[in-house]
C-alpha beads as a LAMMPS data file, in Angstrom:
LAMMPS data file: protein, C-alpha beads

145 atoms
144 bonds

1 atom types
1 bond types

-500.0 500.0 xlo xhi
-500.0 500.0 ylo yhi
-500.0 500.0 zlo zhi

Masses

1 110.0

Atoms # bond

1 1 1 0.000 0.000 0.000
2 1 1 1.475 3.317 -0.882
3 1 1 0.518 6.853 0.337
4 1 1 1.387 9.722 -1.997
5 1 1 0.812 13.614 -0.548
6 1 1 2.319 16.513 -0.354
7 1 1 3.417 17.894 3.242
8 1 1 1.111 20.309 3.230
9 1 1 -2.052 18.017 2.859
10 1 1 -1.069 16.561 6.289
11 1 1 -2.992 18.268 9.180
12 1 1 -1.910 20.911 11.037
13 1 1 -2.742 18.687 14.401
14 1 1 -0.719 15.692 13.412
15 1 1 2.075 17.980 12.484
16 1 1 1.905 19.033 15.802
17 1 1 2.012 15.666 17.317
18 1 1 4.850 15.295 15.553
19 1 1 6.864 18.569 16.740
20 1 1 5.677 16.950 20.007
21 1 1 7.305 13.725 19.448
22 1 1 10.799 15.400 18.410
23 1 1 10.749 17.345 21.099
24 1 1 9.947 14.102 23.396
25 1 1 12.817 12.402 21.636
26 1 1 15.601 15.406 22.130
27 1 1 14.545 15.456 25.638
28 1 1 14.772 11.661 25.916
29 1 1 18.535 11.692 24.406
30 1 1 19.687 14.637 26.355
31 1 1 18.647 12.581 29.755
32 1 1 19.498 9.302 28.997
33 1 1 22.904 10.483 27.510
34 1 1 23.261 12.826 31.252
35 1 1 22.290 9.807 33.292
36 1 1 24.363 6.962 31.433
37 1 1 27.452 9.379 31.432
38 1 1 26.959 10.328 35.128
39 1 1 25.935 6.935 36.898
40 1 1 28.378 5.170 34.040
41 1 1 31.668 7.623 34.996
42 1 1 33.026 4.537 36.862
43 1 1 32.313 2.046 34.021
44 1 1 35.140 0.918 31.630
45 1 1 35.667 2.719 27.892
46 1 1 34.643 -0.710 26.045
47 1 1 31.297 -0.207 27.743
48 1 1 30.617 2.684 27.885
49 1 1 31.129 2.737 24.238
50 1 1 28.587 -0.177 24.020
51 1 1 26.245 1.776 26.208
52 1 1 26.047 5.034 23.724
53 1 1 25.865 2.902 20.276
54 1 1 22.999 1.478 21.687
55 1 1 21.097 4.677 23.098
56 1 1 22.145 5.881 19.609
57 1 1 20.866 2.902 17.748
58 1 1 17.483 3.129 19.732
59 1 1 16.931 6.551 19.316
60 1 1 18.166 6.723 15.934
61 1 1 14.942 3.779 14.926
62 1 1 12.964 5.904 16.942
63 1 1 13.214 9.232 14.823
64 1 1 12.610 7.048 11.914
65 1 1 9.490 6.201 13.124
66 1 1 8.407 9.654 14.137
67 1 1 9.647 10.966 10.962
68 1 1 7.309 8.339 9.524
69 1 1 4.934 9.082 11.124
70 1 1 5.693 13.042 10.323
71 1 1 5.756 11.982 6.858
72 1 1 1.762 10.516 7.397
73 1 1 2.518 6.668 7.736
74 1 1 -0.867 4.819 9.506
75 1 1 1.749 1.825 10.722
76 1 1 3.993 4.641 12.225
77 1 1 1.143 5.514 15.187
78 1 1 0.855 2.077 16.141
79 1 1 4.112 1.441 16.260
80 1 1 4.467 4.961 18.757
81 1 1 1.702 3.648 20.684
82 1 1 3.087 0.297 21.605
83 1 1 6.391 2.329 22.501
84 1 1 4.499 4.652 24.717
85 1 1 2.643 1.662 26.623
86 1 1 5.967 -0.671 26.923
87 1 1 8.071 2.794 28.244
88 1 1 4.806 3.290 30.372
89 1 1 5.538 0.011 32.068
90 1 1 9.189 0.526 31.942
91 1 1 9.210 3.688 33.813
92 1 1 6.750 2.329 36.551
93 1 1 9.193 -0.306 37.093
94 1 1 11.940 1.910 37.670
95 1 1 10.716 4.143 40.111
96 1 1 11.675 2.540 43.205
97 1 1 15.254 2.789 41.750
98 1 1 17.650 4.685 43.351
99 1 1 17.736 7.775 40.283
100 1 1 18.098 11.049 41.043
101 1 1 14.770 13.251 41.315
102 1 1 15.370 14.873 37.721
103 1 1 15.323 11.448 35.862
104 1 1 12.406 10.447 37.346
105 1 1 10.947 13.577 36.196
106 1 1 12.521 14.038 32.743
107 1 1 11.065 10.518 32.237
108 1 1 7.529 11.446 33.439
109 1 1 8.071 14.417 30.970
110 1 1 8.846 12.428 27.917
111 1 1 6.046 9.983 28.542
112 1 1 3.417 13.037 29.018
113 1 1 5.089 14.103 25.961
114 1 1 4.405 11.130 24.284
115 1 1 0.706 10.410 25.264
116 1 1 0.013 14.124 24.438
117 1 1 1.652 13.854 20.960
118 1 1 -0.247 10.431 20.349
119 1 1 -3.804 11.912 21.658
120 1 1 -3.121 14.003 18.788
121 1 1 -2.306 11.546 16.830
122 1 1 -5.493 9.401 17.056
123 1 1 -8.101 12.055 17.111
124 1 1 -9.728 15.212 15.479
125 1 1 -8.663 15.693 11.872
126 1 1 -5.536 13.528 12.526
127 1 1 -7.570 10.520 12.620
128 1 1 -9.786 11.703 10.044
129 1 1 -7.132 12.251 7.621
130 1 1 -6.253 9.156 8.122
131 1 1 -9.407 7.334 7.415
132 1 1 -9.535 9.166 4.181
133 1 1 -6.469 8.411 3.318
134 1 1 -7.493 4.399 3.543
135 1 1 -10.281 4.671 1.974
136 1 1 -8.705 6.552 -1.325
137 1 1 -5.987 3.701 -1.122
138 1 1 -9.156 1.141 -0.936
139 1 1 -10.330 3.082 -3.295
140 1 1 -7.805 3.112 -6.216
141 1 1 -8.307 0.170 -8.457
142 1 1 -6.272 -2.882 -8.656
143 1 1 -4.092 -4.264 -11.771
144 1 1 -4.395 -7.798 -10.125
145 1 1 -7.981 -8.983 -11.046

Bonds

1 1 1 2
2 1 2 3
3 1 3 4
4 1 4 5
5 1 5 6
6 1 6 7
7 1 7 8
8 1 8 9
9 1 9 10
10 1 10 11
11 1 11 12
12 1 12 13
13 1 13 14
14 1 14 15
15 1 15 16
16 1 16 17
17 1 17 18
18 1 18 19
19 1 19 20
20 1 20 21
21 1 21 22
22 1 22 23
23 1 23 24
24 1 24 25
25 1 25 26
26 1 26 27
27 1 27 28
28 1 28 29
29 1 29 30
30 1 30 31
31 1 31 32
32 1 32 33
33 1 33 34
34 1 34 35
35 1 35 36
36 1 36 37
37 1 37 38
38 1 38 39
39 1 39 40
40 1 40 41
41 1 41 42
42 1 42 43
43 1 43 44
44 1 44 45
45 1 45 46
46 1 46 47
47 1 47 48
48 1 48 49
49 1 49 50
50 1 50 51
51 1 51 52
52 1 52 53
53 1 53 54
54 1 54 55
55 1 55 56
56 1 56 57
57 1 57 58
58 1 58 59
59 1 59 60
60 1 60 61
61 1 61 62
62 1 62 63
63 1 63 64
64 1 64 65
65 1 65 66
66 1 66 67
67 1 67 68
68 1 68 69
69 1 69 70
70 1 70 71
71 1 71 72
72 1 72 73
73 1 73 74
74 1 74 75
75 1 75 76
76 1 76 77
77 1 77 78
78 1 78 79
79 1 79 80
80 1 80 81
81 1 81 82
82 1 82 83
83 1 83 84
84 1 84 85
85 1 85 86
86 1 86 87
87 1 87 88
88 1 88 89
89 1 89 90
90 1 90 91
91 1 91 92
92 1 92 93
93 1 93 94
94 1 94 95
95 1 95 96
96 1 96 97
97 1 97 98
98 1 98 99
99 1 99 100
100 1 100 101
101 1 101 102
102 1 102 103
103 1 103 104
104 1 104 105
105 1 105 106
106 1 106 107
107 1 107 108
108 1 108 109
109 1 109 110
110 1 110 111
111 1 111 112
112 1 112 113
113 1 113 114
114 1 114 115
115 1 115 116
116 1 116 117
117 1 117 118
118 1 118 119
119 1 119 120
120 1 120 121
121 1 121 122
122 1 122 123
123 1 123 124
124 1 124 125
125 1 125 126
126 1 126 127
127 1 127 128
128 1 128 129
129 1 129 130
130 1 130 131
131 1 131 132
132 1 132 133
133 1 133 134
134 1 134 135
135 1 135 136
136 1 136 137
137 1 137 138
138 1 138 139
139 1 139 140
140 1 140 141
141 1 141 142
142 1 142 143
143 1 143 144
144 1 144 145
């Protein structure tokens, strides 16, 4: 199935969801990147070198999918919305931990972030759009009869 628009035929509101997601995802970086290199000061360079390609690698397939998902891609909000609910269960997990305050806070942040950006998303002329955008692709006839 393939979706072909212009930018500007995307709504406003899931444009906005996704400013909302890369702002979610800087965020996300910034503290993950300030906790591993604080709490990790002690580990060794081999991992601690391990430790950033992976935060990199994770983030990095996670601004694919928001640019998807920027870019008007149906699979990319599901995808976002099992990531919120698994980091939902993640961060409850985690807060008996022993982080500092601001982590536990940055974290809440991102994941308000998130279900904000998602809310978006899935409703109002988002989900719309997106309805109409199956049904043109249901639409469009087939070569294969």
């Amino acid at each position: 199935m393939e979706y072909r628009f212009g930018f500007a035929e995307i709504p406003l509101r899931l444009r906005r969801s996704a400013q909302l997601l890369w702002l979610s995802l800087l965020l996300g970086a910034v503290t993950q990147l300030g906790e591993r290199l604080w709490l990790g000061s002690a580990l060794p360079l081999v991992e601690l070198a391990r430790l950033l390609a992976f935060v990199v690698l994770a983030y990095g397939l996670s601004a694919w999918v928001v640019w998807e998902l920027a870019r008007g891609r149906p699979w990319a909000r599901l995808a976002l919305s099992g990531w919120l609910l698994l980091s939902l269960f993640a961060w409850l997990s985690q807060l008996a931990t022993a982080l500092p305050w601001w982590q536990h806070g940055a974290d809440a942040l991102v994941l308000l972030l998130d279900a904000l950006a998602l809310y978006l998303a899935w409703t109002g002329s988002a989900a719309q759009w997106f309805r109409s955008q199956r049904h043109a692709v249901d639409a469009v006839p087939s070569d294969h009869d």
